[in-house]
MDAnalysis code that builds the backbone (N, CA, C; Angstrom):
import MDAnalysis as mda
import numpy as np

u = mda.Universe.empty(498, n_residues=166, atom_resindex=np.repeat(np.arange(166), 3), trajectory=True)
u.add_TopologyAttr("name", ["N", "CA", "C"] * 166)
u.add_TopologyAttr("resid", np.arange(1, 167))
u.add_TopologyAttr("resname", ["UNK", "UNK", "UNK", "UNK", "UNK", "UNK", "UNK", "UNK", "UNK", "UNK", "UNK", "UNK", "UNK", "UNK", "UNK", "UNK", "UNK", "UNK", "UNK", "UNK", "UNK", "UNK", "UNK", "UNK", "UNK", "UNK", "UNK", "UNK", "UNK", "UNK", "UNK", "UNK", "UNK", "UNK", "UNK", "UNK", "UNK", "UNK", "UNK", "UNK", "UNK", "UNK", "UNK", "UNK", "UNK", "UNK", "UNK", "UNK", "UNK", "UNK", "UNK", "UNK", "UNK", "UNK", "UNK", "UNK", "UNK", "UNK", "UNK", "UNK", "UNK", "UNK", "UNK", "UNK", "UNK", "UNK", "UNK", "UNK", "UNK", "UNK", "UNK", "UNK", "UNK", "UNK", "UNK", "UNK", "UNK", "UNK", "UNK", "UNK", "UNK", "UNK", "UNK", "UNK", "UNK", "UNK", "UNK", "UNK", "UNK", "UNK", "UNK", "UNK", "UNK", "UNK", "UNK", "UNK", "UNK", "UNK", "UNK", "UNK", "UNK", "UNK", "UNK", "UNK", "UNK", "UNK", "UNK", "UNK", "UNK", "UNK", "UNK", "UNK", "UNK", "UNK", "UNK", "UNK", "UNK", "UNK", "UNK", "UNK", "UNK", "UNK", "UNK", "UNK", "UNK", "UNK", "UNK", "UNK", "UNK", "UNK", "UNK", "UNK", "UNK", "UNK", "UNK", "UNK", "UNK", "UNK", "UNK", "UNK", "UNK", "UNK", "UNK", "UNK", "UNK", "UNK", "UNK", "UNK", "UNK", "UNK", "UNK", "UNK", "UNK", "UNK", "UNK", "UNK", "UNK", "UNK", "UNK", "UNK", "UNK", "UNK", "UNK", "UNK", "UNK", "UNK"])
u.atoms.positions = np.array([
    [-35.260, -220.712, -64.670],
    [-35.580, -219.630, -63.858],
    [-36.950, -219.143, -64.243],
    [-37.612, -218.612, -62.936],
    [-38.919, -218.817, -63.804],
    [-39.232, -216.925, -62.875],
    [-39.884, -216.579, -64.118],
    [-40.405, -214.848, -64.221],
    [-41.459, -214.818, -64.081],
    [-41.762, -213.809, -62.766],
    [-42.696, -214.056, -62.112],
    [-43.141, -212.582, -62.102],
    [-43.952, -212.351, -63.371],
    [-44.474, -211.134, -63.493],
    [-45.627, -210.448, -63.394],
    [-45.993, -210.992, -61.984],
    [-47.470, -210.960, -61.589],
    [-47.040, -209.975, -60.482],
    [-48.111, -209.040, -60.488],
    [-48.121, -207.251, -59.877],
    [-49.434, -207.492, -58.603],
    [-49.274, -206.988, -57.771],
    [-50.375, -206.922, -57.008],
    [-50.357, -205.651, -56.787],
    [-51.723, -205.481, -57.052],
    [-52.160, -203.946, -56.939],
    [-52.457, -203.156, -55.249],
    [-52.286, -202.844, -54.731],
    [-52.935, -202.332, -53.292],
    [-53.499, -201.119, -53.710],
    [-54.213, -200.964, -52.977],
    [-55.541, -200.053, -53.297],
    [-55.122, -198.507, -52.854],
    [-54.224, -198.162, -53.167],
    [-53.188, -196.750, -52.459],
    [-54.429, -195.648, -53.144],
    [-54.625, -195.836, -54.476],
    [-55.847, -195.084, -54.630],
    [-57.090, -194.454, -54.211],
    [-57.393, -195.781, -53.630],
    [-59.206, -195.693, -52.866],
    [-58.772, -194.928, -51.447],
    [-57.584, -194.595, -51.134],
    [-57.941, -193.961, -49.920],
    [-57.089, -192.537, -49.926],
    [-56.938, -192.237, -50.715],
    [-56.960, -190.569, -50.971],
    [-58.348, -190.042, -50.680],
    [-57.893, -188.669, -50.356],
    [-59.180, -187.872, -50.734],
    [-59.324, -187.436, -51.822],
    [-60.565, -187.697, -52.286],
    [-60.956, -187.302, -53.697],
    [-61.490, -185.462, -53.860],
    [-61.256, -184.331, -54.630],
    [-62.073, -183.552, -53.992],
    [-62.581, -183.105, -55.919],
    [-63.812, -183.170, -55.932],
    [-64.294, -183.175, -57.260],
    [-64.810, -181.672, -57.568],
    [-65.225, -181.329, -58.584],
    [-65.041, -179.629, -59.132],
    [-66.080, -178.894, -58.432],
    [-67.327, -179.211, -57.966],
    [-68.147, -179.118, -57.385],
    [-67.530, -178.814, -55.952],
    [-66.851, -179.428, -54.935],
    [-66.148, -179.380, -53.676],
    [-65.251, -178.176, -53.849],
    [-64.592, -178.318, -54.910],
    [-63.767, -177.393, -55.036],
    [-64.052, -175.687, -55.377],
    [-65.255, -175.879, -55.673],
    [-66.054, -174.650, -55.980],
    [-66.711, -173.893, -54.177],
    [-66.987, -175.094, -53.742],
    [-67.358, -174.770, -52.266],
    [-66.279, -174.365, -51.580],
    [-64.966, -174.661, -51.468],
    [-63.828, -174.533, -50.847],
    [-63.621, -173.045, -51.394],
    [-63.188, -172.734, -52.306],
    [-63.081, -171.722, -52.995],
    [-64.049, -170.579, -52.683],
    [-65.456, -170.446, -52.822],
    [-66.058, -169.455, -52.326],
    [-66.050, -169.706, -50.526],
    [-65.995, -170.606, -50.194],
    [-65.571, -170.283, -48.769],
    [-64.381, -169.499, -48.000],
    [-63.606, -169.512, -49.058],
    [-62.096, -168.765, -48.643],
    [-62.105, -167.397, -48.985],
    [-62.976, -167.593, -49.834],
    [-62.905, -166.055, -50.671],
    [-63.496, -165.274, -49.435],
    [-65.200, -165.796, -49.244],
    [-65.993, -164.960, -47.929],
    [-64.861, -164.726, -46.614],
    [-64.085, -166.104, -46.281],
    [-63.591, -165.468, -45.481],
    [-62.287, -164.355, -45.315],
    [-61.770, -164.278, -46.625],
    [-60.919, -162.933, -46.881],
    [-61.348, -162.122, -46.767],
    [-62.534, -161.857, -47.570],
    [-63.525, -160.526, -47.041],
    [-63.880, -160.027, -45.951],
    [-64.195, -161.307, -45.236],
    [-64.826, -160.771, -44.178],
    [-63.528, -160.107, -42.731],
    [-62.227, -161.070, -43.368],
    [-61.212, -160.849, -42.424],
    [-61.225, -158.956, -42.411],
    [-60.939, -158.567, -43.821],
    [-60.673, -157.335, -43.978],
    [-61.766, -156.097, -43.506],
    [-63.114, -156.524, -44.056],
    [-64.596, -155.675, -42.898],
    [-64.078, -155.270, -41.437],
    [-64.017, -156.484, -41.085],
    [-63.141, -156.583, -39.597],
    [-62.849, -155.818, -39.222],
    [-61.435, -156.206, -40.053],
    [-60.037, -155.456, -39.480],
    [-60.183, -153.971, -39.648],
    [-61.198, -153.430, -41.241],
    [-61.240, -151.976, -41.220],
    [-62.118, -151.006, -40.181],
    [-63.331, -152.072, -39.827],
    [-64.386, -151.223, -39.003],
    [-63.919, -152.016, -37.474],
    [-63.033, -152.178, -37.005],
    [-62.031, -151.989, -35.320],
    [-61.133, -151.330, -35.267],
    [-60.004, -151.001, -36.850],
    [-59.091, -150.240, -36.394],
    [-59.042, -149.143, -36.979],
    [-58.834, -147.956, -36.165],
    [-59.100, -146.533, -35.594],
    [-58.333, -146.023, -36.837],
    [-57.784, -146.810, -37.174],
    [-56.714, -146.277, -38.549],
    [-57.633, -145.800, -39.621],
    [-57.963, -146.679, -39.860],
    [-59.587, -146.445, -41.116],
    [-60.511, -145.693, -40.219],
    [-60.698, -144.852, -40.403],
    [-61.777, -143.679, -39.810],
    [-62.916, -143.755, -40.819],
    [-64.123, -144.037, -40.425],
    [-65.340, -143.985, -41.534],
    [-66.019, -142.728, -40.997],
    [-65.521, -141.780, -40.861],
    [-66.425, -140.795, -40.430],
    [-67.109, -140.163, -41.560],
    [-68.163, -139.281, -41.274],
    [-69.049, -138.522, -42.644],
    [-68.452, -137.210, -42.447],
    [-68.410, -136.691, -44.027],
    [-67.628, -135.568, -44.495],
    [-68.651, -134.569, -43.522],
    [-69.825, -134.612, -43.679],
    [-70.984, -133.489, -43.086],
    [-71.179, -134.421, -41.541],
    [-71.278, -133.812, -40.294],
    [-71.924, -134.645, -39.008],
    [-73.729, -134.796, -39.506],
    [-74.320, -133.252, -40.070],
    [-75.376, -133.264, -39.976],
    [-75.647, -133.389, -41.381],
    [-75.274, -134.480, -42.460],
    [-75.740, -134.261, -43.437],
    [-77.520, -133.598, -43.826],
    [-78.250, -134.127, -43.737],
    [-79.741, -133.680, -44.032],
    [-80.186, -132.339, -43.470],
    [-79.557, -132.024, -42.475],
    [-79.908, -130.265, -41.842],
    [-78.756, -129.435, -43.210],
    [-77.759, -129.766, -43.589],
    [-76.742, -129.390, -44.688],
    [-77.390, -129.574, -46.181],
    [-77.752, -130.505, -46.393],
    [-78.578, -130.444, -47.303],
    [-79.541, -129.240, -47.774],
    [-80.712, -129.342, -46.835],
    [-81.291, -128.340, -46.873],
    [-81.135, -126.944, -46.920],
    [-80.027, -126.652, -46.978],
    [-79.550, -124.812, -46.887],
    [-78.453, -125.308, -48.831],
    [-79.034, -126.589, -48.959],
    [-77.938, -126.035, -50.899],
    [-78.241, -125.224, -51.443],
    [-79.251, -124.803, -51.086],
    [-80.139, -123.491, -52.216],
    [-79.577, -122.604, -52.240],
    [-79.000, -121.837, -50.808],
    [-78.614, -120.689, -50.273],
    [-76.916, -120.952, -50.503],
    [-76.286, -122.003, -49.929],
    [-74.544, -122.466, -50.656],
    [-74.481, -121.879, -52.118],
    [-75.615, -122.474, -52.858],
    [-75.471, -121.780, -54.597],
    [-75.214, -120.870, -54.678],
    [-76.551, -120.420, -54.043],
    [-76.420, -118.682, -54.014],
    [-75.280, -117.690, -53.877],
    [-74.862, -118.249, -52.440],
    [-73.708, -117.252, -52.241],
    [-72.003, -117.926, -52.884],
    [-72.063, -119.374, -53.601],
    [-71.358, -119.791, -54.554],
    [-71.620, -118.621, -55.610],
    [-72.497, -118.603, -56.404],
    [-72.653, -117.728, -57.408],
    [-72.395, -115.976, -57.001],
    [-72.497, -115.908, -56.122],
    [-71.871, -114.585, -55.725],
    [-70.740, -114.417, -55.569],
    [-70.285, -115.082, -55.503],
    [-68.670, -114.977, -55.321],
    [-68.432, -114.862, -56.921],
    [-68.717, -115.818, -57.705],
    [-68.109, -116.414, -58.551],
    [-68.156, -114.936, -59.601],
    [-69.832, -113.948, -59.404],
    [-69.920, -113.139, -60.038],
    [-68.877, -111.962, -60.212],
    [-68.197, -111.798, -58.896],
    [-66.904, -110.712, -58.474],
    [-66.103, -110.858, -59.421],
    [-65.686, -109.199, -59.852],
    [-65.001, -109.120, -61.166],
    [-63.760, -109.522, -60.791],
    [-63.478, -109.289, -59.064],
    [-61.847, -109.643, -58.556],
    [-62.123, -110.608, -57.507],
    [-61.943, -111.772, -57.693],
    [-62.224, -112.222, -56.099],
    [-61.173, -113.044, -55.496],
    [-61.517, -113.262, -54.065],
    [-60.582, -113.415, -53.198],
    [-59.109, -114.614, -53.587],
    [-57.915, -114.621, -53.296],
    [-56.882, -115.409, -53.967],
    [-56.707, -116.355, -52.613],
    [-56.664, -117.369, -52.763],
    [-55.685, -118.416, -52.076],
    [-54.110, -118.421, -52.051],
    [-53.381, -118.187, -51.659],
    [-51.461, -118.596, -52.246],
    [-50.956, -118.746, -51.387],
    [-50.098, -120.116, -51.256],
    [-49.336, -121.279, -50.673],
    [-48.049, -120.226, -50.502],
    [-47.498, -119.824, -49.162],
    [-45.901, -119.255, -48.380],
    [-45.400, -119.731, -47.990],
    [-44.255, -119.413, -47.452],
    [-43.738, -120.010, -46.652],
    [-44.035, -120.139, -45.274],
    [-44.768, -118.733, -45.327],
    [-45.109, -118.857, -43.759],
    [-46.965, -119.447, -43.442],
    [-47.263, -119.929, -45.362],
    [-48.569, -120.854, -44.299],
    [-49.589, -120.492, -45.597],
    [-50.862, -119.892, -45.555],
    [-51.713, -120.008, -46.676],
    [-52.381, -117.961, -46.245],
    [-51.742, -117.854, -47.228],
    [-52.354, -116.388, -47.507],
    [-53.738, -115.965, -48.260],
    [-54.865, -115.637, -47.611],
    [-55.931, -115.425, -48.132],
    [-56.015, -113.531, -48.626],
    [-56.239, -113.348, -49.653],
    [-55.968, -111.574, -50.180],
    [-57.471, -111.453, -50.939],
    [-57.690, -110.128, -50.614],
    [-59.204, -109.895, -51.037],
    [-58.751, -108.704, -51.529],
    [-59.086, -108.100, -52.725],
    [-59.324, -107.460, -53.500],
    [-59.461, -105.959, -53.084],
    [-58.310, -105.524, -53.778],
    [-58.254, -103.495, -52.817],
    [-58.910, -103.236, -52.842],
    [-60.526, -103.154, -53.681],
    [-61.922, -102.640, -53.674],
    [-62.598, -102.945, -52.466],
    [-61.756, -103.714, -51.676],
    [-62.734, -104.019, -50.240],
    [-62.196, -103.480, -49.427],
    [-62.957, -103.149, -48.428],
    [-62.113, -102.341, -47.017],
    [-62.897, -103.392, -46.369],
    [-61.327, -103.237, -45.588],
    [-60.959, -104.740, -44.503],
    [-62.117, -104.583, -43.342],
    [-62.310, -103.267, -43.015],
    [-63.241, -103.432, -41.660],
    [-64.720, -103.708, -42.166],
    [-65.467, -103.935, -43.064],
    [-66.685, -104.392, -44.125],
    [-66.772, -105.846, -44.074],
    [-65.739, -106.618, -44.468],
    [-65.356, -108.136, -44.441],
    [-65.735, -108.841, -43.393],
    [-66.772, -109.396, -43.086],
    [-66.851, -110.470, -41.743],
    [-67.358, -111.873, -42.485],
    [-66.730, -112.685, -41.406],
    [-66.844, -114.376, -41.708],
    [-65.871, -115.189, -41.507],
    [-65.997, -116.410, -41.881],
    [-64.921, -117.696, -41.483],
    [-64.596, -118.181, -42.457],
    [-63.207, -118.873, -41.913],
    [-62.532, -120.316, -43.001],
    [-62.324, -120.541, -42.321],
    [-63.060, -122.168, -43.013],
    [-63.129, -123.511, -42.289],
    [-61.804, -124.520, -43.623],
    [-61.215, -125.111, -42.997],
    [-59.858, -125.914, -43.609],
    [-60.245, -127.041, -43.116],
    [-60.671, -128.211, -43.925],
    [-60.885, -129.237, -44.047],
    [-59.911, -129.971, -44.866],
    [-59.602, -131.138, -43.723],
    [-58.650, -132.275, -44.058],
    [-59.107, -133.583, -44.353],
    [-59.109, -133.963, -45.787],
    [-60.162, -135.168, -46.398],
    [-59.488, -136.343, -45.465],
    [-58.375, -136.834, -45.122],
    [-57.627, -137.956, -44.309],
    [-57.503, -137.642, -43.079],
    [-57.844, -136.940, -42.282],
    [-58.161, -136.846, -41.088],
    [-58.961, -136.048, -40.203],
    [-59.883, -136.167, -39.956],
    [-60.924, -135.630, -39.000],
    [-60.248, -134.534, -37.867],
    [-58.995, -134.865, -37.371],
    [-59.004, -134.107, -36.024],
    [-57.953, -132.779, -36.782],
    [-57.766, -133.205, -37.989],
    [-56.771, -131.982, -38.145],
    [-57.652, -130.412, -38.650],
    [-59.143, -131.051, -38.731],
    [-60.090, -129.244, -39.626],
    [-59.800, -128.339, -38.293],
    [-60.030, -127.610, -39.200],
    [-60.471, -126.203, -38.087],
    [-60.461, -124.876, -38.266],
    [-61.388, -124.423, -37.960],
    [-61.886, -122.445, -38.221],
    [-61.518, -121.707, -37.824],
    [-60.906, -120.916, -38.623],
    [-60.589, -119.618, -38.402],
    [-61.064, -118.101, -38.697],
    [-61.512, -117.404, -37.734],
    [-62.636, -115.740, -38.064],
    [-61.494, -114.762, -38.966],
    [-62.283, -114.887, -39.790],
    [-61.819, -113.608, -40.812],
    [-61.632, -112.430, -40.203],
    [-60.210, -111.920, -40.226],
    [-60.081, -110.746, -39.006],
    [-58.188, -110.245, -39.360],
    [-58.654, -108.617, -39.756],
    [-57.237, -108.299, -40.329],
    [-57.091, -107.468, -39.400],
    [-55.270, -107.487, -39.599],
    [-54.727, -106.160, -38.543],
    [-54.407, -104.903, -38.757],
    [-55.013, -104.808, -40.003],
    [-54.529, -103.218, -40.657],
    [-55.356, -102.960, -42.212],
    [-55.675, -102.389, -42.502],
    [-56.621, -102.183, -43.602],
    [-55.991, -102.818, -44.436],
    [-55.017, -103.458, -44.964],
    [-54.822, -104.590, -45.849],
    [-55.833, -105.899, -45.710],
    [-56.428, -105.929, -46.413],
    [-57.589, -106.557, -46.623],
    [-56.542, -108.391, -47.037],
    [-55.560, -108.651, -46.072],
    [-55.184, -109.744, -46.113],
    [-55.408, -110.961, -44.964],
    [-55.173, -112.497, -45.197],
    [-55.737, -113.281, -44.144],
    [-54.598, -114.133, -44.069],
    [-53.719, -114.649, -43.450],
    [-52.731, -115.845, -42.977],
    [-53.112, -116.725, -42.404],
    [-53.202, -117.805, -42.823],
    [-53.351, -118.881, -42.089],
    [-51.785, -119.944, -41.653],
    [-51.573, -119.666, -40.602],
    [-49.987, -120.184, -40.121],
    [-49.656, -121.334, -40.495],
    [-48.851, -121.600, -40.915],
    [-47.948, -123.003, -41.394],
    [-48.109, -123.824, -40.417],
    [-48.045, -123.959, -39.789],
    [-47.830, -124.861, -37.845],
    [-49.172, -125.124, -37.382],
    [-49.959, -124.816, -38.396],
    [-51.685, -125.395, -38.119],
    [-51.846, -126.835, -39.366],
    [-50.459, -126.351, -40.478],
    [-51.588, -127.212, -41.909],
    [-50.106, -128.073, -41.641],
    [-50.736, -129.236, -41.740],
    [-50.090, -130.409, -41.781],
    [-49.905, -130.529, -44.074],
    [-48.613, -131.083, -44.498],
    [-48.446, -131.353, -45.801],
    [-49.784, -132.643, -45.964],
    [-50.089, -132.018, -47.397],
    [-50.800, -133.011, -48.320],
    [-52.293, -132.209, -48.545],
    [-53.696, -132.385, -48.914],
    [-54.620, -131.537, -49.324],
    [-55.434, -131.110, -48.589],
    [-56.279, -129.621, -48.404],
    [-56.863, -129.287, -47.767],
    [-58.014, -128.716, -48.457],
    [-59.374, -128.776, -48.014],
    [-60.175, -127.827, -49.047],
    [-60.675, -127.072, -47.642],
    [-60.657, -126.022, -48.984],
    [-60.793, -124.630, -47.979],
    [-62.056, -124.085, -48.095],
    [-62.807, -123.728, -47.507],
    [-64.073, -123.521, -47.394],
    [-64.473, -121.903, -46.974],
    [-64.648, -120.737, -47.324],
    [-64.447, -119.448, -46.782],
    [-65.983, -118.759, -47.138],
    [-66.472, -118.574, -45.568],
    [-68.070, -117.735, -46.226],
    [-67.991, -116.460, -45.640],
    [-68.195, -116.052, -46.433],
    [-67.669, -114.065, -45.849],
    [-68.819, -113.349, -46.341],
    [-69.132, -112.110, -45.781],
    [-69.661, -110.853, -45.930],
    [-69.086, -109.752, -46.319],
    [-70.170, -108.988, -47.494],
    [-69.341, -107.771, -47.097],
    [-71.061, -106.824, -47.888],
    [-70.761, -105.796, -47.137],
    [-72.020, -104.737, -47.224],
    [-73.110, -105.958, -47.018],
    [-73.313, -106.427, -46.332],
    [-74.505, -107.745, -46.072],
    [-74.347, -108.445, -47.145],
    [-73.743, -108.631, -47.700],
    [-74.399, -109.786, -49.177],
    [-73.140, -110.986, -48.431],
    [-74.010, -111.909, -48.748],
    [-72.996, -113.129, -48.606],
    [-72.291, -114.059, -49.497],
    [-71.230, -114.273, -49.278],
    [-70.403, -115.215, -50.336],
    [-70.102, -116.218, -49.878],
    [-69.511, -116.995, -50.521],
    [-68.745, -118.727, -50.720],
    [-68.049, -118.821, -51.500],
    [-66.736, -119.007, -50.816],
    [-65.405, -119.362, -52.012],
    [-64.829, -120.465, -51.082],
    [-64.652, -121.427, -52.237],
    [-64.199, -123.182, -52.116],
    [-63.219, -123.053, -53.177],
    [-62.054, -123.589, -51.927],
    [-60.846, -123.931, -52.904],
    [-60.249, -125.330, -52.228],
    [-59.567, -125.803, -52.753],
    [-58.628, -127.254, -52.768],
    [-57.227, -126.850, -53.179],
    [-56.495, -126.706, -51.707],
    [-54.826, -126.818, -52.255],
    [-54.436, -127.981, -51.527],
    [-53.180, -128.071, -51.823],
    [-52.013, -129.484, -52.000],
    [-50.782, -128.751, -51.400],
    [-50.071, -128.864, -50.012],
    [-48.739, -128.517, -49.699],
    [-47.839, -129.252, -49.443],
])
């Protein structure tokens, strides 16, 4: 009996694709760019991601920081000044018994960092010499708001900035 231990090779090898470290480096940053770029995309078409700017007019805003300080530091100087506190029935603004309510003029502005359409101003304006301000529950949506309040009183002007969480 005769053993016949001769192999023939076929060339199953030579016709793969070969892809060498170099190729593979190209493949690789090619996939990567295009993950990136999928996500650019997808964030600047859908309405979900809002890129809007905190200021519309930043550079006209800019220019008045001098005067923001200012009446920042005026506030800040008040031996009593105005309180923020979270109710039930919404955000209570209280100014200090040394003030009479009909003296007080100005706004809060309530700014919502995650959504644009939810800010909005309200005129400083009490109904009885309680020098108090409500802002209604059924306006503030839960989660953070910074509160922005520039008021008068005997002409001098102030700025009080606060940040609550409901």
């Amino acid at each position: 009996m005769k053993n016949d231990n001769t192999s023939t090779s076929v060339g199953a090898s030579s016709s793969r694709f070969k892809i060498n470290w170099g190729t593979g480096i190209v493949i690789a940053i090619a996939l990567f760019m295009s993950f990136i770029l999928y996500f650019v995309i997808k964030v600047q078409t859908n309405s979900k991601y809002d890129n809007e700017l905190v200021v519309e007019e930043y550079y006209k805003h800019d220019a008045h920081f001098q005067d923001e300080l200012e009446r920042m530091q005026n506030a800040y100087d008040l031996k009593n000044k105005p309180t923020f506190t979270i109710t039930n029935k919404g955000v209570t603004v209280t100014f200090p018994a040394e003030f009479e309510a009909s003296k007080i003029e100005g706004k809060v502005s309530l700014y919502r960092p995650s959504n644009k359409k939810f800010d909005f101003e309200i005129p400083i304006s009490f109904s009885d010499s309680n020098p108090t301000l409500l802002i209604p529950k059924l306006n503030l949506v839960d989660g953070r708001w910074d509160i922005t309040m520039e008021w008068q009183y005997d002409g001098k002007l102030y700025l009080s900035k606060e940040t609550l969480y409901l």
